[in-house]
C-alpha positions as a Markdown table, in Angstrom:
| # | Residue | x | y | z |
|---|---|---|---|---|
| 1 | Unk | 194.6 | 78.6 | 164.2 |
| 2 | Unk | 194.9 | 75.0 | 163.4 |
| 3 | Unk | 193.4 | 73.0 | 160.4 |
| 4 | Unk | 191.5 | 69.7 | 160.4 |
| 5 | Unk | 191.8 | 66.8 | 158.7 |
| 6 | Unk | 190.1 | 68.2 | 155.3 |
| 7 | Unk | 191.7 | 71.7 | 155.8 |
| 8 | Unk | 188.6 | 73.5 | 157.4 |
| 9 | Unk | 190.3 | 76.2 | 160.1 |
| 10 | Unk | 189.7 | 75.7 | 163.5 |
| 11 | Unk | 190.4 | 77.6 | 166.6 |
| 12 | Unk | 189.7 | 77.2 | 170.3 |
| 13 | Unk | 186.2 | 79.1 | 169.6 |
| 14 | Unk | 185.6 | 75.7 | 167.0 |
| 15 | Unk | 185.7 | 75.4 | 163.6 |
| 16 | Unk | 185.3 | 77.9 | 161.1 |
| 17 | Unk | 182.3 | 78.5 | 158.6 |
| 18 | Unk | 183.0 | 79.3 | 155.2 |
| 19 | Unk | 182.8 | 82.5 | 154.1 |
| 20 | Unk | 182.4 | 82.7 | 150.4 |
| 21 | Unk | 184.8 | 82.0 | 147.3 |
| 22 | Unk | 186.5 | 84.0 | 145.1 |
| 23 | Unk | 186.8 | 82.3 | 141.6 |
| 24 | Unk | 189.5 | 84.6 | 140.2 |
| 25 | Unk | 191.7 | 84.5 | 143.1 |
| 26 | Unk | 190.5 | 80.6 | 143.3 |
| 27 | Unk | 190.7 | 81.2 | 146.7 |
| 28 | Unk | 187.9 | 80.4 | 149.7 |
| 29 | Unk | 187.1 | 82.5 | 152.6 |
| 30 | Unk | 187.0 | 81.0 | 155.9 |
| 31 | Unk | 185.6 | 83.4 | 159.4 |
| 32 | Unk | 185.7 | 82.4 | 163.3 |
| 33 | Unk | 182.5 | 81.4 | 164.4 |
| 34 | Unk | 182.7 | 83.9 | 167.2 |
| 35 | Unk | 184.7 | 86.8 | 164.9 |
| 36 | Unk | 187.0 | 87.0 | 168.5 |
| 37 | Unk | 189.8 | 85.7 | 166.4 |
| 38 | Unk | 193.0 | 87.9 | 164.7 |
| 39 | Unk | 192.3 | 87.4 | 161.9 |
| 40 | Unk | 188.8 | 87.2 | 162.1 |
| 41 | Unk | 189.0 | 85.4 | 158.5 |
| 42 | Unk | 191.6 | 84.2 | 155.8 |
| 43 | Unk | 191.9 | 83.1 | 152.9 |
| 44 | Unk | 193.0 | 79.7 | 151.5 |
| 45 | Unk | 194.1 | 78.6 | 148.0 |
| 46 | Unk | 191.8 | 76.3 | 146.2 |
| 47 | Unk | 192.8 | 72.8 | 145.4 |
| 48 | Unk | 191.5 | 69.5 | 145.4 |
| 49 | Unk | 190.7 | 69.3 | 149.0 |
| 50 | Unk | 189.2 | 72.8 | 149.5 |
| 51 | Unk | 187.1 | 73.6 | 146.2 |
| 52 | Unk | 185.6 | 76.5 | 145.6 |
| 53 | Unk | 182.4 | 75.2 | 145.9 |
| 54 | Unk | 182.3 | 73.1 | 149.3 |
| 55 | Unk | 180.7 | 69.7 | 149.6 |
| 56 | Unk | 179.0 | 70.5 | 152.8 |
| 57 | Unk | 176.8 | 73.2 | 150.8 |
| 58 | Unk | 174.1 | 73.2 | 149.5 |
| 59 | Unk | 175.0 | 75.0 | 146.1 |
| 60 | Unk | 177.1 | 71.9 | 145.6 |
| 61 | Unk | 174.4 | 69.4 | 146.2 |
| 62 | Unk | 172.6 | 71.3 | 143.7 |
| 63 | Unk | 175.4 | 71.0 | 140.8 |
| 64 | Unk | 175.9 | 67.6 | 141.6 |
| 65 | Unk | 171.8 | 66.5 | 141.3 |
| 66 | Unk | 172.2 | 67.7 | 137.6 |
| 67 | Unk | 176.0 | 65.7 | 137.1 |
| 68 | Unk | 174.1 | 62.1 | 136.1 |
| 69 | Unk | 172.2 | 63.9 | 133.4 |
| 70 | Unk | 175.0 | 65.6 | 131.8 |
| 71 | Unk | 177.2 | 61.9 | 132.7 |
| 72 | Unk | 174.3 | 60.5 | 130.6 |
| 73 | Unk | 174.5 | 62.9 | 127.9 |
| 74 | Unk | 177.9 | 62.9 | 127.4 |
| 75 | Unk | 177.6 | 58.5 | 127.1 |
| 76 | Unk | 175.1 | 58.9 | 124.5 |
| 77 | Unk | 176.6 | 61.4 | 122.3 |
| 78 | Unk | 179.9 | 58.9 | 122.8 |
| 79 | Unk | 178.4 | 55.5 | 122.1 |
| 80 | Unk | 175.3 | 56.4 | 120.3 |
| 81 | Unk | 175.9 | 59.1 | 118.5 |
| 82 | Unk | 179.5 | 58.4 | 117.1 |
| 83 | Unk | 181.4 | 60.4 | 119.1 |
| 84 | Unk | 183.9 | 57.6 | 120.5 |
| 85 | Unk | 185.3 | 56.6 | 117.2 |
| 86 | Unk | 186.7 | 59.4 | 115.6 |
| 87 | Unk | 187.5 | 58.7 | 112.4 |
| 88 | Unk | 189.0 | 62.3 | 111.2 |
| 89 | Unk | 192.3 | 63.7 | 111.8 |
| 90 | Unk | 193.3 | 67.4 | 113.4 |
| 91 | Unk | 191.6 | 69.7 | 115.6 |
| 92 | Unk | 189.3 | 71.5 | 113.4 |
| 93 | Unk | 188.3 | 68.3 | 111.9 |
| 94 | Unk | 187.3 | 66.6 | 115.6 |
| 95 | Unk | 185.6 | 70.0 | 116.6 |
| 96 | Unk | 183.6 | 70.4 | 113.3 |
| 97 | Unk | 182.4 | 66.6 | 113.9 |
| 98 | Unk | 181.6 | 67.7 | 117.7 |
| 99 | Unk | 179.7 | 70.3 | 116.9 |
| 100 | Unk | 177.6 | 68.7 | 114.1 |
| 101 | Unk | 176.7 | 65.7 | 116.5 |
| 102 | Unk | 175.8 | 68.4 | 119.2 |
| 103 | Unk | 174.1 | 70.6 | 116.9 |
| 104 | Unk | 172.0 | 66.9 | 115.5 |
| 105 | Unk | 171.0 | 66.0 | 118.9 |
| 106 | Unk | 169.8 | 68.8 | 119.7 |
| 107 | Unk | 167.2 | 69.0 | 116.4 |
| 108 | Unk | 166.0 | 66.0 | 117.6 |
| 109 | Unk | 165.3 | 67.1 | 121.4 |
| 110 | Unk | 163.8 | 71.2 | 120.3 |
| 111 | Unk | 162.4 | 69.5 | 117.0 |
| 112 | Unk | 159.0 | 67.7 | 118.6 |
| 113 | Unk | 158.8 | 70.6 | 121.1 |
| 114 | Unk | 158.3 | 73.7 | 117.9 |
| 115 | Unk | 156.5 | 71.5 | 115.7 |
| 116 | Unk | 153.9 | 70.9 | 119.0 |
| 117 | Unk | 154.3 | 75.0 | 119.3 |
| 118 | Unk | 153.7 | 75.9 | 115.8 |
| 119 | Unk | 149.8 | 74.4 | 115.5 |
């Protein structure tokens, strides 16, 4: 069993399909395309290179579709809604401030929606 240049197995049978992920273990599972090899799968530590979640699938290309709207999110509750200049000091503090910017925002996104409900 040899590896490619982004850590995929391959064998002389080609190169291996992945095989599912184990996010406790953060470890992937990688099979022979023909299942002729010993072993017919292994197991590889997640890092960087080989996430638990491949690019090449389509459950990826799904998470990263919704990544710009949380990216967007996350710009407006920094630069819009104060969260850039924090002007408090210690943990609690910074989360309490957090939360009650998260917890505004999102009156103002449900708030149209049950008034519209309620009528």
């Amino acid at each position: 069993m040899a590896r490619t240049l982004d850590d995929v197995p391959t064998c002389e049978h080609g190169r291996w399909a992945f095989a599912g992920a184990d996010f406790k273990r953060k470890a992937t599972k990688w099979r022979c395309p023909s299942a002729k090899c010993a072993p017919k799968s292994v197991w590889l530590k997640a890092d960087r290179r080989k996430p638990l979640v491949p690019r090449s699938t389509k459950r990826f290309g799904d998470l990263y579709r919704g990544r710009s709207a949380v990216e967007r999110e996350f710009g407006r509750l920094k630069h819009e809604y104060g969260l850039a200049p924090i002007r408090v000091r210690g943990l609690a503090k910074v989360q309490l401030h957090a939360d009650l910017t998260m917890l505004a925002r999102l009156s103002q996104v449900t708030g149209p929606r049950l008034s519209v409900h309620s009528l």
